[in-house]
N, C-alpha and C positions, 0 to 999 in steps of 0.2 A: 504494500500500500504506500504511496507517494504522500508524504505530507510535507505541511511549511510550518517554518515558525522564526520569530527572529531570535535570535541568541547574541549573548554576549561574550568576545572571546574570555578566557583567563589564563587558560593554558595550553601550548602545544608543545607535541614532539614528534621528529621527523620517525619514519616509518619508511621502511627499504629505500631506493634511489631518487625516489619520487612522489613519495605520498607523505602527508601531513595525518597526523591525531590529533583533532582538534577537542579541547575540553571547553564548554561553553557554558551558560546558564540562558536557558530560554522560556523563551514565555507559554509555551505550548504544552509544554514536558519535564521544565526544571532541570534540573544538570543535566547535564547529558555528554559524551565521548561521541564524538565522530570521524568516521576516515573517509579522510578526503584525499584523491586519488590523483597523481600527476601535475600536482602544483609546484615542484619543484623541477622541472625541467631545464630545457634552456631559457635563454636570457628573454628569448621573446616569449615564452609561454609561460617564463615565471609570476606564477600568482602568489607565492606565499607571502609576498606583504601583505596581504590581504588580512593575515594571521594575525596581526598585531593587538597587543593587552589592551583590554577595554574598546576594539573596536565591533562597532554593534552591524552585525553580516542578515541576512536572510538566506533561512536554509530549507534547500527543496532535498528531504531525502527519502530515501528506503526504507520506511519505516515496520518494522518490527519486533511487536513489546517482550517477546522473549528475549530478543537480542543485546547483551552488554553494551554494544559498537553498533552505533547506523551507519551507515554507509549513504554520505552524500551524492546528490544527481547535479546540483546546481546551487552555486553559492554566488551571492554579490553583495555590493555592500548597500546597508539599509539606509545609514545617516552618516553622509560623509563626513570627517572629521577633518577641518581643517588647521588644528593647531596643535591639539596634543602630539602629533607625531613627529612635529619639527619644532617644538618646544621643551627644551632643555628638561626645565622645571615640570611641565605638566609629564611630560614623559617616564620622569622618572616617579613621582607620583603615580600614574597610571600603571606602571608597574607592580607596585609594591601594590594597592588595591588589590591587582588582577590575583598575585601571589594568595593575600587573604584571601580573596573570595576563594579560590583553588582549597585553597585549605579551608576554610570553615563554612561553606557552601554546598550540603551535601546531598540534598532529597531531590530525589528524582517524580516529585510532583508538581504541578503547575502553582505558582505565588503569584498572583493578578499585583500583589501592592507590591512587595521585592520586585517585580521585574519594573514594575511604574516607579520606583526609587531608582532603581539602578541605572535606566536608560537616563532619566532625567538630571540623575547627577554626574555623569558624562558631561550629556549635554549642553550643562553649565557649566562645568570643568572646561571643556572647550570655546566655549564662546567667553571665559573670562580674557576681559583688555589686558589686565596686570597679572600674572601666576601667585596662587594666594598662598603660602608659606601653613597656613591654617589645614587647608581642606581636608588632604588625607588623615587629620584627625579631627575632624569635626564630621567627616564621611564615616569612618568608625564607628562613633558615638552612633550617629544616627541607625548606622545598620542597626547596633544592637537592637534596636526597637521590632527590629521585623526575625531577630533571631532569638528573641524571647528573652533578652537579658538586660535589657537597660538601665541605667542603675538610677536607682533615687536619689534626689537631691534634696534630704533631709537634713543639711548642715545647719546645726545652730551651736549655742551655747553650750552644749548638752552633748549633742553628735558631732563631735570635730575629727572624727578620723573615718575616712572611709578606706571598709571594708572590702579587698576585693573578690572574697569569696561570697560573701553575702550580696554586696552589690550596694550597699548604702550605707551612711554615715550612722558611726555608734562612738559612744566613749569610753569604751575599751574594749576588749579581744580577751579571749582565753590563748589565742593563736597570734602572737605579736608579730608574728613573719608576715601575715597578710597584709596588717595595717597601712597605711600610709601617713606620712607622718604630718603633721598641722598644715604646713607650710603647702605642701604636697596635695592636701587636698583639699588647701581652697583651690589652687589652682584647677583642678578636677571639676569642684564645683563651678567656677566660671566655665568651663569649656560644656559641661553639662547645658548649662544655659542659653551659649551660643546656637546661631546655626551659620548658612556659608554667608549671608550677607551681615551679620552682626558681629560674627569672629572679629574683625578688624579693627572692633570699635573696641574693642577689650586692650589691646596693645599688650600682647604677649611677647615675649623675646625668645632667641634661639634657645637659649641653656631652660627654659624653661618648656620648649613644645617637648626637645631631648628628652626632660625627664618624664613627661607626662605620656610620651610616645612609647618609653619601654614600658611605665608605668602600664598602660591603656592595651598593648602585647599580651606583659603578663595575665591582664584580667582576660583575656579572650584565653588564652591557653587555659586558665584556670575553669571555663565554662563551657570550654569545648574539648572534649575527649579526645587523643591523638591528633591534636592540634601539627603539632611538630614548630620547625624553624624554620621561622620567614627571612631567608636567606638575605632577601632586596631589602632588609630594616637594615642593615649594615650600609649598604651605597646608599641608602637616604639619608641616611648619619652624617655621613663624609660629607654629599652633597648641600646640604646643609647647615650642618653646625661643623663644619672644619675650616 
């Protein structure tokens, strides 16, 4: 049975001389593995830029719900991107994204509001004038909401440390390795509050997205089960705060 759906890349890997494995998130079917067949030929037939992280394709494939791997008929691209790919900053950005979603993106069922999150913060991702130093962690924050973990912004008087097992501010731990410490989580708390067009009004500084970025790492690994290492959090690091 031939169907469509659009998907979003996050990861691929080459497969014999010529063929791409593309790992996507689509709106049709939710994650999904696909091989794509003779995109890496020669120079005139090479399509596998087409592959690249966070680009949003439409996919005509073979579809069969027993099968691991569909087997693409027809792929193009859905919404050209014209910035992320030849933008330093968003690029690397767009990366490290693709990376999480890879890793903590895993049901293979349709999400009508994740994929209407996902495309749309692309979308502004690339149509931003300035590259916002913010976003891939204020794009974080927001995922959690649609992967069931967003944490509460119960900071007061009372609750000054949040917790990143629990997910919200308390005033003390039986578990002091989870905590974060005062300092640490206001910052937490402001970034909680933002979103991508208010982040900048905050005026965060590098040594602090740094901290709040391993910070905001560990809590997903701590909520998500065989998380692993997001390898692109390293060249974000550099590109950033070095």
């Amino acid at each position: 049975m031939i169907r469509k759906t659009r998907g979003i890349v996050l990861h691929t890997t080459r497969y014999g001389e010529s063929s791409l494995v593309v790992h996507c998130y689509t709106e049709q079917f939710g994650r999904q593995s696909y091989m794509v067949k003779g995109v890496r030929g020669s120079k005139k037939q090479n399509r596998s830029n087409l592959f690249q992280p966070l680009f949003i394709l439409d996919f005509e494939v073979y579809y069969r719900i027993s099968r691991e791997m569909q087997l693409v008929k027809e792929v193009s691209r859905s919404i050209p991107l014209n910035s992320i790919p030849y933008d330093i900053t968003k690029s690397t950005q767009a990366i490290f994204i693709a990376e999480v979603l890879y890793r903590v993106v895993r049901e293979e069922e349709p999400d009508p509001m994740l994929s209407h999150y996902l495309v749309n913060a692309v979308k502004y991702l690339d149509a931003l004038a300035d590259p916002s130093p913010d976003f891939h962690i204020v794009f974080l924050f927001q995922l959690t909401r649609y992967l069931g973990f967003y944490p509460q912004n119960n900071l007061n008087e009372n609750n000054r440390y949040f917790d990143l097992t629990s997910g919200h501010f308390v005033p003390f731990s039986d578990d002091p390795e989870t905590l974060l410490d005062e300092r640490s989580s206001k910052l937490w708390s402001g970034y909680i509050r933002s979103d991508f067009q208010s982040v900048k009004t905050f005026g965060f500084n590098s040594a602090q997205r740094k901290t709040l970025l391993d910070d905001l790492v560990r809590y997903f690994r701590m909520q998500v089960e065989g998380m692993g290492e997001i390898r692109s959090l390293e060249v974000l690091h550099e590109f950033f705060h070095s």
